[in-house]
C-alpha positions in Angstrom: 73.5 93.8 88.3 75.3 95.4 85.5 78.6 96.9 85.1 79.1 98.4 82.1 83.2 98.9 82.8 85.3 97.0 85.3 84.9 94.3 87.4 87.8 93.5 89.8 88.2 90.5 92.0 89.8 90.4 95.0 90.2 93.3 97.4 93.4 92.8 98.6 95.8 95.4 98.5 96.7 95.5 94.9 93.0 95.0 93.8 91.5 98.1 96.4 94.6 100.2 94.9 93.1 99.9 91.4 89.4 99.9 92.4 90.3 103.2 93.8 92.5 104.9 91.1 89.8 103.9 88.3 86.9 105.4 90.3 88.8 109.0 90.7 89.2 108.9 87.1 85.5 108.5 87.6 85.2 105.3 85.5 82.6 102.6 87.4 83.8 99.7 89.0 82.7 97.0 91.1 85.4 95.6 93.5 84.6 91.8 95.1 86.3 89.9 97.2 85.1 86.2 99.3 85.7 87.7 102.9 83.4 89.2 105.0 83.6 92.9 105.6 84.9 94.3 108.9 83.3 96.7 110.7 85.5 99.2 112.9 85.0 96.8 116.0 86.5 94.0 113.9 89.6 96.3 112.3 90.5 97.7 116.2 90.8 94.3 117.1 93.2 93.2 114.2 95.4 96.3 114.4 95.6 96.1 118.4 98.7 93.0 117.6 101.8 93.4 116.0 102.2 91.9 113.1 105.3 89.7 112.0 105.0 89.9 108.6 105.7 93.4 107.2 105.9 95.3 103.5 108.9 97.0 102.4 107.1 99.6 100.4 109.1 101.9 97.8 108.8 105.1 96.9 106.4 104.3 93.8 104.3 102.1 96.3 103.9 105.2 98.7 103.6 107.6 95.8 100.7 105.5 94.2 98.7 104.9 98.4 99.0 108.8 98.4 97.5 109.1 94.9 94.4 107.3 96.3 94.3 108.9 99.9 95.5 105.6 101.5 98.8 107.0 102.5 97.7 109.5 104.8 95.6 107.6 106.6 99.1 105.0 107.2 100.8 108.0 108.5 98.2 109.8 110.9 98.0 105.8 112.4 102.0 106.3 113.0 101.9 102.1 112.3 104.7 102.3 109.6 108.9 102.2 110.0 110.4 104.5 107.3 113.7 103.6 106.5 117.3 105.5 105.1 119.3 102.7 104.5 119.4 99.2 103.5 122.4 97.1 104.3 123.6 93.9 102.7 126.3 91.4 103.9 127.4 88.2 103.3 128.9 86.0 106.3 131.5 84.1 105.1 133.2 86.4 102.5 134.1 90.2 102.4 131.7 93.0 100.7 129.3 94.7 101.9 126.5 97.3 100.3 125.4 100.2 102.2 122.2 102.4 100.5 121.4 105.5 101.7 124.6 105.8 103.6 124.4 109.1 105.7 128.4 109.6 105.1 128.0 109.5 101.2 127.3 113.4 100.9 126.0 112.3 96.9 123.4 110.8 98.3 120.3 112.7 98.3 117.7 110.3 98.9 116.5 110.4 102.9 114.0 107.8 102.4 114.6 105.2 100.5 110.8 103.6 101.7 108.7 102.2 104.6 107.9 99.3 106.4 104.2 98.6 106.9 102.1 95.7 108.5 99.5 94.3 106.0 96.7 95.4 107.9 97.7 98.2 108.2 97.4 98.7 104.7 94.8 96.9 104.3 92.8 99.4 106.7 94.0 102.5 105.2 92.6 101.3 101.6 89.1 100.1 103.3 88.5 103.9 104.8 89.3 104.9 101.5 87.0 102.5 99.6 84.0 104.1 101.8 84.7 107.5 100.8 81.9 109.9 99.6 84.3 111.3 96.6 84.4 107.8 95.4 80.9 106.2 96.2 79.7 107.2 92.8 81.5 105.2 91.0 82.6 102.5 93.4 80.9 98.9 94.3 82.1 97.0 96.8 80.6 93.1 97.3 82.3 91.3 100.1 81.5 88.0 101.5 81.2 86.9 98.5 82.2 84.4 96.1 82.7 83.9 92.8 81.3 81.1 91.6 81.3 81.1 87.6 82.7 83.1 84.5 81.0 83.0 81.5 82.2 85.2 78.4 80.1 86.5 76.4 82.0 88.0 73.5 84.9 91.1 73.1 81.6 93.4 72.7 79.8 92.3 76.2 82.7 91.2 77.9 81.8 88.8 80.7 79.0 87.3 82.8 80.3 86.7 87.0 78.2 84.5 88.9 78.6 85.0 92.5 77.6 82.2 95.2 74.3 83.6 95.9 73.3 83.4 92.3 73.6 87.2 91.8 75.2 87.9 87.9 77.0 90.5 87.2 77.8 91.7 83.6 81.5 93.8 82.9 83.4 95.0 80.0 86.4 94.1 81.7 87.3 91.6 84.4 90.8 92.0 86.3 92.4 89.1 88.6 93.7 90.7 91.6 93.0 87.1 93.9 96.5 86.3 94.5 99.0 83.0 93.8 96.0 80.9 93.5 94.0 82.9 91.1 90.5 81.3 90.3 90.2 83.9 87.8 93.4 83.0 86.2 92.5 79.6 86.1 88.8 80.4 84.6 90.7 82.2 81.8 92.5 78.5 81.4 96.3 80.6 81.4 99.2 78.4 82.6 101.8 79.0 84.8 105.8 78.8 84.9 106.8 77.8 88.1 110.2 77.3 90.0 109.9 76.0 93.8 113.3 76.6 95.5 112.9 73.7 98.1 113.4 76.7 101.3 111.1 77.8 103.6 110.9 81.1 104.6 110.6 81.3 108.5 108.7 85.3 110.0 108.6 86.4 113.2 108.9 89.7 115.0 111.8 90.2 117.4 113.2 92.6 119.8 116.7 92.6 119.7 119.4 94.3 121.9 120.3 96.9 119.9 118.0 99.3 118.1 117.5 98.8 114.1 118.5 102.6 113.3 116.1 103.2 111.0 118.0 100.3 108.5 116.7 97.5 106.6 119.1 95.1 106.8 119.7 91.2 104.9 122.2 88.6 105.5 123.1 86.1 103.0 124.0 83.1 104.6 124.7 79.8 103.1 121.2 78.5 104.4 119.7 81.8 102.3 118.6 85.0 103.2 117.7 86.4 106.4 116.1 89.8 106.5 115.8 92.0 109.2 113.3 95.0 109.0 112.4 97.7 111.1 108.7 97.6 112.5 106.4 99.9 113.9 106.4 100.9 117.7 102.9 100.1 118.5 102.8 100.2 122.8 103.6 103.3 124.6 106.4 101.3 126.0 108.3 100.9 122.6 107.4 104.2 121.8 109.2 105.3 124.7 112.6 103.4 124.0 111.6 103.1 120.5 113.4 101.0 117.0 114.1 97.5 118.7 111.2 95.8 117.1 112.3 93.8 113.3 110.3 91.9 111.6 112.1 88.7 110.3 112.6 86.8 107.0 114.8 83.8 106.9 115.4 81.7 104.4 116.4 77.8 105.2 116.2 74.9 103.1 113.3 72.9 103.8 113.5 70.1 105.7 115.7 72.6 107.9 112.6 75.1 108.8 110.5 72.6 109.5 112.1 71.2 111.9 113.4 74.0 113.4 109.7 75.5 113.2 108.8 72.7 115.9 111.6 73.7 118.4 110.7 75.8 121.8 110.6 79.5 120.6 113.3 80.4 123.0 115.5 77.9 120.9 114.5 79.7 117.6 115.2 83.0 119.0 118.5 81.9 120.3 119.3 80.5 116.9 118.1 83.5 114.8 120.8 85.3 116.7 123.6 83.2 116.1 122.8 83.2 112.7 122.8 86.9 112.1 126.0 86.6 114.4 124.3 88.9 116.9 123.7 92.0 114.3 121.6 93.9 116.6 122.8 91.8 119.9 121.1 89.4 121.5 117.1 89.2 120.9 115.3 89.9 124.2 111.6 88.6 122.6 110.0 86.6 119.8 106.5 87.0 118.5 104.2 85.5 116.1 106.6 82.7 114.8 105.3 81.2 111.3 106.9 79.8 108.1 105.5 79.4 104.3 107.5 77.4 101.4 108.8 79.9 98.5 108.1 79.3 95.5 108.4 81.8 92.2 105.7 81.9 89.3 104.4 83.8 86.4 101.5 83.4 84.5 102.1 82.6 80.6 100.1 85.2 79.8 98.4 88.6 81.4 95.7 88.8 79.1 92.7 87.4 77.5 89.8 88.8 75.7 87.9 91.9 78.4 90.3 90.1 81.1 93.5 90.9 83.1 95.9 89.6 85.2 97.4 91.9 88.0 99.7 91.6 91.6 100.3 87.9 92.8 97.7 86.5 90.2 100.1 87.6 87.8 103.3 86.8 89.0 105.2 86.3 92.8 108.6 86.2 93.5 110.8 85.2 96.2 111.1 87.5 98.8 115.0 87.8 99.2 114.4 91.6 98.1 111.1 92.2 99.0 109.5 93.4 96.1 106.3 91.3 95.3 103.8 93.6 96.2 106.0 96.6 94.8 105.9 94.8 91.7 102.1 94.6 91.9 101.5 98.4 92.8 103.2 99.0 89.4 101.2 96.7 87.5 98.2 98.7 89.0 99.8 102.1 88.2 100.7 100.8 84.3 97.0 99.2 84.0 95.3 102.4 85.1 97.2 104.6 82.6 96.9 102.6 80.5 93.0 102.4 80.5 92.3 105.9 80.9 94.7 106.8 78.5 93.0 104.7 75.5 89.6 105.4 76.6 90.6 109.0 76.3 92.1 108.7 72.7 88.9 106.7 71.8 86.7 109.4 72.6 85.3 107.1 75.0 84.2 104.3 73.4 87.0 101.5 74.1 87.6 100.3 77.4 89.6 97.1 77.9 90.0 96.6 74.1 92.9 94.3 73.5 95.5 96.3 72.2 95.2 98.7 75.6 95.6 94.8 77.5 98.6 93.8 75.2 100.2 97.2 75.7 99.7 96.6 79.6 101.6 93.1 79.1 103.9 94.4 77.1 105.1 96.8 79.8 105.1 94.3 83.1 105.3 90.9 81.7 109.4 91.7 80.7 110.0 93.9 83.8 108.5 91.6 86.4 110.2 88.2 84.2 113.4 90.3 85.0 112.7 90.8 88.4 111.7 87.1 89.0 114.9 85.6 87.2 117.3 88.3 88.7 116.3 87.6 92.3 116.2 83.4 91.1 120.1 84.1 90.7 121.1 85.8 93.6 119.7 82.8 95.8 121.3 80.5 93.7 124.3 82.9 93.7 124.9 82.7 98.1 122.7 79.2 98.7 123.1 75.9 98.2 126.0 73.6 97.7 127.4 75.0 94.3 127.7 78.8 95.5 130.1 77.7 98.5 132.5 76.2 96.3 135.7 78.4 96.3 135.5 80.0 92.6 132.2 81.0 93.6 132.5 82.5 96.9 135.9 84.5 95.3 133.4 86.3 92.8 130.6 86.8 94.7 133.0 88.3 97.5 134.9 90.5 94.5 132.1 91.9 92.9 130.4 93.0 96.4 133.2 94.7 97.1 133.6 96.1 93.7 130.2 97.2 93.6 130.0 98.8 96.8 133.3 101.4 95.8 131.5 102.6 92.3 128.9 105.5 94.3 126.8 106.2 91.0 126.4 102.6 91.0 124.8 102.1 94.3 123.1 105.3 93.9 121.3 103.7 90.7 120.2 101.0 92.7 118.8 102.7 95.3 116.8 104.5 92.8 115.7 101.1 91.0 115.0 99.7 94.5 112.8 102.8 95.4 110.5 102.0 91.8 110.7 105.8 91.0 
């Protein structure tokens, strides 16, 4: 098989994104990805449970799903939570920020962006994939797996061996297979990693009192605990809808593990307490699961005809929830990118390496930001050194500070929301 254009692997949600936006711009491209397809049988199934884990999607995010026709398909399903504010406290110190407050008459953004299950998502993008206006230009291989990367030269790009001996030839290869990226790895670039020795724990709760259409995070001295609104999904919570969150909280390590092995009434009892009963008590607890957090970034994006994107390029931790936003704006800069050069060519370069240093040149500073910005803020509420008194009296003063300058907030919102 030969592809004389892209070849990207991994068809998770950042990798179908881009498989999509390059085939409307009717440039071919062959999207693989190691797990077997689901048929509609197998997608009912999935999306018939709730699940814990949810995306905070900005306004880029949603702007870029709506681009490619996935959006739509998220909002006739009615399995997303839009939210118009987010609000951040600390415990143990005064300050608080409010986006999106409805008494700030300034304030002219209603949504500041929506909370969506993964397979939810995930399901939009594969109706999408299947679509006639696309088929033309679009490949899909699943269960599949990549086996072998040979390159063959800037002019022939690479060779792809998948595990049933299959080859397939591409001017450009993009990694869009996560954290673990064998693609990354095949292209022998290194990584910079920090591991903040906490464990994230999720869940999905019911609580007391309804979430109000507000995202809301505590930061504790343990670390961050996020609560975010999720999806009515039963006609009884549609009835008496907004008391299902889904839930982020940060402990150190040793802490969440043990408290991961603990009868889920005790978890739920002490996700409460810790929140210092927020939203009340929590009536029910769901789907209880934990994952260590980690932040990394690849050394480089690039390589001759090949191209880092999403998680394979970078993750961060998820005190603000912007990983896969991050990797929806890699997509949307790639993409431009691409088309824009293979236009100014006359349509003979695609994937030359100035287009994939330009690329790097726009995400690798923005997303280092992003990953060293959020890096301080957990170091600035957890651990042993940010309860010490000096540091608990600035933190407190400059939430409070912050929270009284209006075009301030406003201009986070907007940098929050990716637009």
């Amino acid at each position: 098989m030969k592809n004389n254009h892209t070849l990207i692997i991994g068809s998770g949600i950042v990798g179908a994104t881009l498989a999509l936006k390059l085939a409307q711009e009717k440039m071919p491209v062959t999207l693989i990805d190691a797990r077997p397809a689901r048929d509609k049988s197998a997608w009912q199934a999935v999306l018939s449970k709730r699940d814990a884990r949810v995306y905070a999607l900005s306004l880029a995010s949603i702007h870029l799903l709506t681009e490619v026709g996935a959006w739509q398909n998220i909002a006739a399903s009615k399995r997303k939570a839009d939210y118009s504010q987010m609000q951040v406290w600390q415990l143990n110190g005064m300050g608080e920020l409010l986006f999106g407050d409805s008494k700030d008459q300034n304030f002219d953004a209603k949504l500041l962006g929506s909370m969506v299950e993964p397979a939810v998502i995930e399901h939009a993008l594969w109706q999408r994939l299947y679509g006639e206006d696309v088929s033309d230009y679009l490949t899909i291989i699943a269960g599949q797996k990549v086996v072998n990367m040979d390159w063959l030269g800037a002019q022939q790009g690479y060779r792809v061996t998948l595990d049933d001996d299959t080859a397939i030839e591409a001017a450009l290869v993009v990694g869009a297979d996560g954290r673990g990226s064998f693609v990354r790895q095949q292209a022998g670039i290194g990584l910079v990693t920090l591991d903040y020795h906490q464990t994230a724990i999720c869940c999905a709760i019911q609580t007391q009192k309804p979430h109000q259409a507000t995202a809301r995070q505590a930061m504790l001295p343990t670390g961050t605990l996020a609560l975010l609104p999720l999806a009515d999904i039963t006609d009884t919570d549609k009835a008496n809808p907004q008391y299902w969150q889904s839930i982020v909280w940060t402990l150190p390590r040793n802490q969440a593990l043990a408290l991961i092995e603990e009868e889920d009434r005790f978890i739920a009892d002490k996700l409460a307490a810790a929140s210092h009963y927020e939203l009340g008590a929590i009536q029910k607890i769901e789907s209880i699961a934990s994952f260590p957090l980690t932040a990394q970034q690849a050394k480089s994006y690039v390589a001759d005809n090949l191209v880092l994107v999403g998680d394979a390029a970078h993750g961060v931790h998820p005190l603000a929830g912007q990983g896969l936003n991050l990797g929806m704006l890699d997509v949307k800069a790639l993409s431009e990118q691409l088309t824009h050069d293979f236009a100014r060519s006359g349509g003979k370069l695609w994937g030359s390496n100035q287009t994939l240093r330009a690329y790097e040149r726009l995400r690798r500073p923005h997303n280092s930001l992003m990953m060293h910005s959020f890096s301080a803020l957990n170091w600035l509420f957890a651990g042993s050194l940010a309860q010490t008194r000096p540091v608990q009296q600035i933190r407190s003063e400059g939430m409070y500070r912050v929270g009284k300058i209006k075009p301030l907030m406003r201009l986070f919102a907007k940098q929050a929301s990716g637009v």
